[in-house]
N, C-alpha and C positions, 0 to 999 in steps of 0.2 A: 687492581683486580683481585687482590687477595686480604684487602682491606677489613673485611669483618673479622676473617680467622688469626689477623695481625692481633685487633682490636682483643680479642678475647686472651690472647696471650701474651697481651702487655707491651707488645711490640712500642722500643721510642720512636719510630715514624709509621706510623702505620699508613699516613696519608699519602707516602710519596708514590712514584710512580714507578712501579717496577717493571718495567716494559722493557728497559734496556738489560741486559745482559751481566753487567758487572753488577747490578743491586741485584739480581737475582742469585749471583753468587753468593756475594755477602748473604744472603736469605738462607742460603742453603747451610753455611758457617754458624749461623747465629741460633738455626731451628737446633744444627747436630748440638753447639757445647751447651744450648740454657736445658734441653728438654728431651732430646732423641737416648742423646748418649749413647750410640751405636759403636765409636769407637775411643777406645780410653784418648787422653787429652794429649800424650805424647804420640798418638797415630793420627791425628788429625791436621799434620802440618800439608799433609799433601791438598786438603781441600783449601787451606788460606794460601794456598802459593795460585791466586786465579791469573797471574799474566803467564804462568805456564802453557807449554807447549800441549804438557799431558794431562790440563786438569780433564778435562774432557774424560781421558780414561780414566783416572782417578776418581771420577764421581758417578762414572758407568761400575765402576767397579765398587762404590760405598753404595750403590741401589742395589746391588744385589745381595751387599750384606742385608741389607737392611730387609730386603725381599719385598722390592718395587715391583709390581705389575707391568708399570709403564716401562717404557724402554726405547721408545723413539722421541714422543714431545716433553722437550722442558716444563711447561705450562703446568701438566696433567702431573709430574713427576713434581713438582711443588706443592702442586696441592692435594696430592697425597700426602709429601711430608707433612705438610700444615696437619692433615689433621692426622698424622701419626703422631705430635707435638701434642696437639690437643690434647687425644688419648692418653699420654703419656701424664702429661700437667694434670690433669684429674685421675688418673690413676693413684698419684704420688699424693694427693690429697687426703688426709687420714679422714675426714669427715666425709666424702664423697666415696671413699672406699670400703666405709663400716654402715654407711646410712641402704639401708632397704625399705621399700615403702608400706612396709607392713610391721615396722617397727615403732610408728606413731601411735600414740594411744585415739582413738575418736573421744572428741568430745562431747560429753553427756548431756543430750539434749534437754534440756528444762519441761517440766512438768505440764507449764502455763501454758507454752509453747504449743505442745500436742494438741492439749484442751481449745487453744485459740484455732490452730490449724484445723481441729474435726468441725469445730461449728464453722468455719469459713466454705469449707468442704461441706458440708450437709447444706446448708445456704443455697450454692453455686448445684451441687447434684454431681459431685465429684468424689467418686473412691479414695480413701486414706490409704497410704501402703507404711505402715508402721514401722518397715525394716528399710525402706529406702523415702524418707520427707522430701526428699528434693523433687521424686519425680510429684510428689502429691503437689509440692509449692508449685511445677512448670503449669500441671495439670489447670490448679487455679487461676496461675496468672494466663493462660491461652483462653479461657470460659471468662476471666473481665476484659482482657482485653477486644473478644467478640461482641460482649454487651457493650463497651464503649463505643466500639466500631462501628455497630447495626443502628447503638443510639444518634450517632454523629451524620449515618446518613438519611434518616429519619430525621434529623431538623434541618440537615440540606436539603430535603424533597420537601418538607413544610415550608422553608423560606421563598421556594421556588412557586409554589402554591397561590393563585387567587384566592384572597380572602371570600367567601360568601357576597360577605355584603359588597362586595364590587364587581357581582354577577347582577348584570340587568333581567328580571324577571319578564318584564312585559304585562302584567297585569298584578292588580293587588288584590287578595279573598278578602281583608279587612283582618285578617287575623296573625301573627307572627307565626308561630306550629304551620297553620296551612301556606304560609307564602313557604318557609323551606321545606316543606314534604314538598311543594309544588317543584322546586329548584329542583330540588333531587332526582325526582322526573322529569323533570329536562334537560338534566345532564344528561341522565342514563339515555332518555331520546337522543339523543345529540351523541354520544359513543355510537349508538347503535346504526346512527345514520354516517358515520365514519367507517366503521366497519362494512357498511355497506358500500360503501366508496372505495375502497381500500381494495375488495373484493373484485369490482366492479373494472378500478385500474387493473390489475391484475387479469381478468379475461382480457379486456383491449389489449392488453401488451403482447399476450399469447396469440392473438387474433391478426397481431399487425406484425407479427414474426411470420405467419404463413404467407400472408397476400405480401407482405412487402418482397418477398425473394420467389416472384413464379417461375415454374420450370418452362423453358420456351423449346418447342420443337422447330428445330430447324426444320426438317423436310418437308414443314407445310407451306414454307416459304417460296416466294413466285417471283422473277425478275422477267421483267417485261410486259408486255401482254399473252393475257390467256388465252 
């Protein structure tokens, strides 16, 4: 359960299972002498003596040196230590200690570069922002990747598509121009006579939600003879 924060500080078993009680002693032994160093190396016999009666107190009383939070679960008081160890291992780092992220020089974007980016950008119909390229490059890549997208389903609805000519006309003018002007108007006939239909389901449906649920007056009802 403590496996990453093992991992990152070199732990030689990080895979084991620290579930039981004595490896998480050792744990607690191993964080204080490589990394905590909370107590010089001659005070720390009290925490390696773990078949004792008083480690218990003994390690209630190194959390407070230390100025643990926890104070009832083992678990949570681990993995504070962990990453007080953490803290500690990269504090003592002289390169993690002197490095700020404002200490890197930016490198000098090339000349070409700009020129290639503003005509890409004028092309596409996208603002350059000179002081920040990255967002002008997101800018460009969101505007191709919509023309590829728009393209891609534009030839899925053209594959989907009746070619013309395997539209049966019904009669020939003798002419190619007039037989597809012709189709054409019989498409658009043909939509129109759909939408007419479509309409037309639409009132029956409306019309058969009223009559199919009549309200029935019981008190005009008669048992027996009148």
């Amino acid at each position: 359960m403590f496996r990453r924060k093992l991992y990152a500080l070199g732990h030689p078993n990080p895979e084991e299972n620290y579930q039981e009680e004595s490896r998480q002693k050792s744990l607690v032994i191993w964080l204080e002498g490589q990394f905590i160093n909370a107590y010089k190396p001659e005070d720390r016999g009290c925490l390696k003596e773990t078949e004792s009666a008083d480690w218990n107190d003994n390690f209630n009383n190194y959390l407070v040196h230390v100025e643990c939070p926890h104070t009832n679960n083992l678990k949570y008081q681990i993995e504070w230590l962990l990453a007080k160890a953490i803290q500690s291992k990269y504090q003592e780092d002289e390169n993690y200690a002197k490095y700020s992220p404002g200490q890197e020089k930016k490198a000098e974007v090339p000349h070409e570069f700009r020129e290639g980016l503003a005509q890409i950008a004028k092309k596409l119909q996208v603002q350059v922002y000179q002081d920040d390229l990255v967002v002008s490059l997101e800018a460009c890549k969101l505007v191709v990747e919509a023309l590829v997208t728009s393209r891609d389903d534009l030839q899925k609805l053209r594959d989907k598509m009746l070619p013309k000519e395997k539209i049966p006309l019904g009669f020939d003018l003798g002419d190619k121009a007039l037989n597809e002007a012709a189709l054409v108007l019989r498409l658009l006939h043909i939509e129109q006579l759909r939408k007419l239909q479509n309409d037309a389901n639409r009132a029956l449906v409306q019309i058969q939600k009223i009559t199919a649920n009549p309200l029935t007056d019981t008190n005009l009802g008669q048992v027996g003879r009148g």
